[in-house]
C-alpha positions as CSV (number, residue, x, y, z in Angstrom):
1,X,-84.6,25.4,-76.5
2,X,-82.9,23.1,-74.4
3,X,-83.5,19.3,-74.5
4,X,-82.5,16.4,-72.5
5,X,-82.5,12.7,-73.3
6,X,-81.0,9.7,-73.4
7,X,-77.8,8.9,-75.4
8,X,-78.5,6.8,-78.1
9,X,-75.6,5.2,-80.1
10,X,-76.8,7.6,-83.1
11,X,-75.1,10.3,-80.7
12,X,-71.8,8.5,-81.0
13,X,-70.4,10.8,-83.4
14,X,-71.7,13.9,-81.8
15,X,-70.1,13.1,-78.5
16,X,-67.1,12.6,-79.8
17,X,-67.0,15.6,-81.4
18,X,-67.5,17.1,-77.9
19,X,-65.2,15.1,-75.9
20,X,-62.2,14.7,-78.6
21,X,-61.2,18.5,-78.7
22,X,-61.1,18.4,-74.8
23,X,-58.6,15.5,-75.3
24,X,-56.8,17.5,-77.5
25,X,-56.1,19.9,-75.3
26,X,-55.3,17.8,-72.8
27,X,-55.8,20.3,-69.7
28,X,-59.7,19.4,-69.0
29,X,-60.0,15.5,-68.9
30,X,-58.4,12.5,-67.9
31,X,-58.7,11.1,-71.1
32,X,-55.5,11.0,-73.4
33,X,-56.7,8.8,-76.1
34,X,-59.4,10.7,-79.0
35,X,-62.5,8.9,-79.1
36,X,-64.0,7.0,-82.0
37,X,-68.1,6.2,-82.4
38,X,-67.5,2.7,-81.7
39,X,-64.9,3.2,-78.4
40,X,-68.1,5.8,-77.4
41,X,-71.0,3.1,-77.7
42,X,-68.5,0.9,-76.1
43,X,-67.2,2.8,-73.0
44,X,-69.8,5.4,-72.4
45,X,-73.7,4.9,-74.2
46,X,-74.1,0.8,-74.4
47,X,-71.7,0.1,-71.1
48,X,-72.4,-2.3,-69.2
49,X,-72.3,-1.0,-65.4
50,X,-74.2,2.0,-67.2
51,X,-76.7,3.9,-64.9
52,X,-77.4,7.0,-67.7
53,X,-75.7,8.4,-70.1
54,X,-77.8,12.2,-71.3
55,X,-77.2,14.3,-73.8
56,X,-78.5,18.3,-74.5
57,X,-79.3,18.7,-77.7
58,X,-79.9,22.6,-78.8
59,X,-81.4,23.6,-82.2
60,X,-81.0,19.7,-83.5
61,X,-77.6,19.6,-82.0
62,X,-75.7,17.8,-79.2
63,X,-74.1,20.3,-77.3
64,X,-73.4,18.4,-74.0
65,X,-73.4,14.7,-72.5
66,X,-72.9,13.7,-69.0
67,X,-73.1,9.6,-67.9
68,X,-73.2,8.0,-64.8
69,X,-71.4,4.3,-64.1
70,X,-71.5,2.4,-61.5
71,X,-68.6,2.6,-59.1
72,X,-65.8,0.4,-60.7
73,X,-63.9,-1.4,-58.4
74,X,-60.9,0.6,-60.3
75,X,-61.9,3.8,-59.2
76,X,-59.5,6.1,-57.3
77,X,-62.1,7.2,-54.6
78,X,-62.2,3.8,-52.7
79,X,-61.5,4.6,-49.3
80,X,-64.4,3.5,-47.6
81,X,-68.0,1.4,-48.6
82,X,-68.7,2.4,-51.8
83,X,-72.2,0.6,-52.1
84,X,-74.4,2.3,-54.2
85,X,-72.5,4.7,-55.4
86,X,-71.8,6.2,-58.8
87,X,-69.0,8.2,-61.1
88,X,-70.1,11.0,-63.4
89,X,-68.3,12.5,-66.3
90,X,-69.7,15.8,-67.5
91,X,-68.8,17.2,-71.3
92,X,-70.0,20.9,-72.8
93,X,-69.2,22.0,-76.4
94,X,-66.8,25.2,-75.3
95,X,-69.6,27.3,-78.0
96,X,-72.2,26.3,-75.4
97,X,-70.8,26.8,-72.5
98,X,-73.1,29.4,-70.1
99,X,-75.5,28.0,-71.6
100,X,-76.9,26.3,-68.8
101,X,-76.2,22.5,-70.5
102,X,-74.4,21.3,-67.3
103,X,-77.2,21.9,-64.8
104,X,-79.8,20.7,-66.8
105,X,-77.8,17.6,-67.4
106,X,-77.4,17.3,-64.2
107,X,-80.5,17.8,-62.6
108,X,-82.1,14.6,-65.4
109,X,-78.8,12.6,-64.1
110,X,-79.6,13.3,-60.6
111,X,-82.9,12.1,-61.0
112,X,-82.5,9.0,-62.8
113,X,-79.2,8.2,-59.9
114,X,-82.6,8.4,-57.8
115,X,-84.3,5.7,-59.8
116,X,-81.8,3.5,-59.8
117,X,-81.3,3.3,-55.9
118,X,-77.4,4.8,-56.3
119,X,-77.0,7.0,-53.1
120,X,-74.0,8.5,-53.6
121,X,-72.7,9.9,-57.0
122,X,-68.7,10.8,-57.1
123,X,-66.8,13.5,-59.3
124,X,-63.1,12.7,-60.0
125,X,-61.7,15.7,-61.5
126,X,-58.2,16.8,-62.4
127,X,-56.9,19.2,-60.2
128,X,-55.9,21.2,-62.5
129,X,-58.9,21.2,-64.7
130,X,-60.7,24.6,-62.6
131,X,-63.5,25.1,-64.7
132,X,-64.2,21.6,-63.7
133,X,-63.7,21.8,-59.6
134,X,-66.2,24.8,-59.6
135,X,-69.0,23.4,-62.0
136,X,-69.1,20.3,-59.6
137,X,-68.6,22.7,-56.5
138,X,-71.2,24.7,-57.7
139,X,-73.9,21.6,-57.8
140,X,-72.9,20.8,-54.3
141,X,-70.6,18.3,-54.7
142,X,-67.9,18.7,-51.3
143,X,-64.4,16.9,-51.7
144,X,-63.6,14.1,-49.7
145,X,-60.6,13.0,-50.8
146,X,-57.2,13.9,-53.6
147,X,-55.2,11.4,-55.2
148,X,-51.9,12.3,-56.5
149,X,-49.5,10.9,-58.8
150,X,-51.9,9.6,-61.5
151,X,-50.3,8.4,-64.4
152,X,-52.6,9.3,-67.2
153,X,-52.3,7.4,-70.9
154,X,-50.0,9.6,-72.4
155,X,-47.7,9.7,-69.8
156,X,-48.6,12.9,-67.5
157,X,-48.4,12.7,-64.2
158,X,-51.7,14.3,-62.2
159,X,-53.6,14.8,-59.3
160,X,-57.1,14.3,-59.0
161,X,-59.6,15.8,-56.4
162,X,-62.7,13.6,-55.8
163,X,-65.9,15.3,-54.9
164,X,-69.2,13.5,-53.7
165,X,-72.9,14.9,-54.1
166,X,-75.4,12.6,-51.6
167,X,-78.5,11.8,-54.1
């Protein structure tokens, strides 16, 4: 069975666990430096321009978290009113993928967008990161707009595709 609920900073460890393997890798996320709990409750579950951050839990076990921010004034995607919108970041255990997580995540994130009067919510994804493209593509999410020649923390240079789902 598959549960959805709010991140609590108890889930610190457990989203790391997710996200840090991904960073590893290096081909999925944007992300270049390995998360710790603290940098987690700090950036992601207890931040401050927060809108919801939910995690799947299956059998007792985190399997999936997705958050939603405000848009930062330091996001790539400004190139028009960006009032009342939000960024998302979407992370699935690779053992649980096809599992359904992302949807589900998703549709509780889409509802609580909803609640909190955000209009817009935008995807940034690495254009090289195709699992990524089609899970937001498959939600609906349309592109409007690519940036290229991000210089991510480690040095790689990237382009990003940024997609936009109308709440």
């Amino acid at each position: 069975m598959i549960k959805i609920r709010p991140a609590t900073p108890e889930d610190a460890q457990s989203m790391c666990n997710i996200i840090n393997p991904l960073v590893a890798e290096g081909t999925t996320t944007a992300q270049a430096v390995p998360f710790t709990p603290d940098m987690m409750v700090e950036k992601v579950i207890s931040y401050a321009g927060l809108v919801s951050c939910v995690v799947a839990v299956v059998d007792g076990q985190i399997l999936g978290y997705q958050y939603l921010k405000h848009l930062s004034e330091h996001s790539a995607a400004h190139n028009e009113d960006k009032t009342n919108w939000g960024d998302i970041a979407s992370f699935v255990d690779h053992k649980a993928q096809g599992l359904g997580l992302g949807q589900r995540l998703f549709a509780q994130t889409k509802s609580l967008a909803q609640s909190a009067g955000i209009a817009t919510i935008n995807a940034t994804i690495r254009t090289d990161n195709v699992p990524g493209l089609a899970y937001y593509s498959g939600l609906g999410f349309i592109d409007h707009g690519q940036t290229d020649g991000v210089t991510l923390a480690d040095g790689r240079i990237v382009s990003q595709v940024h997609k936009r789902f109308e709440v």
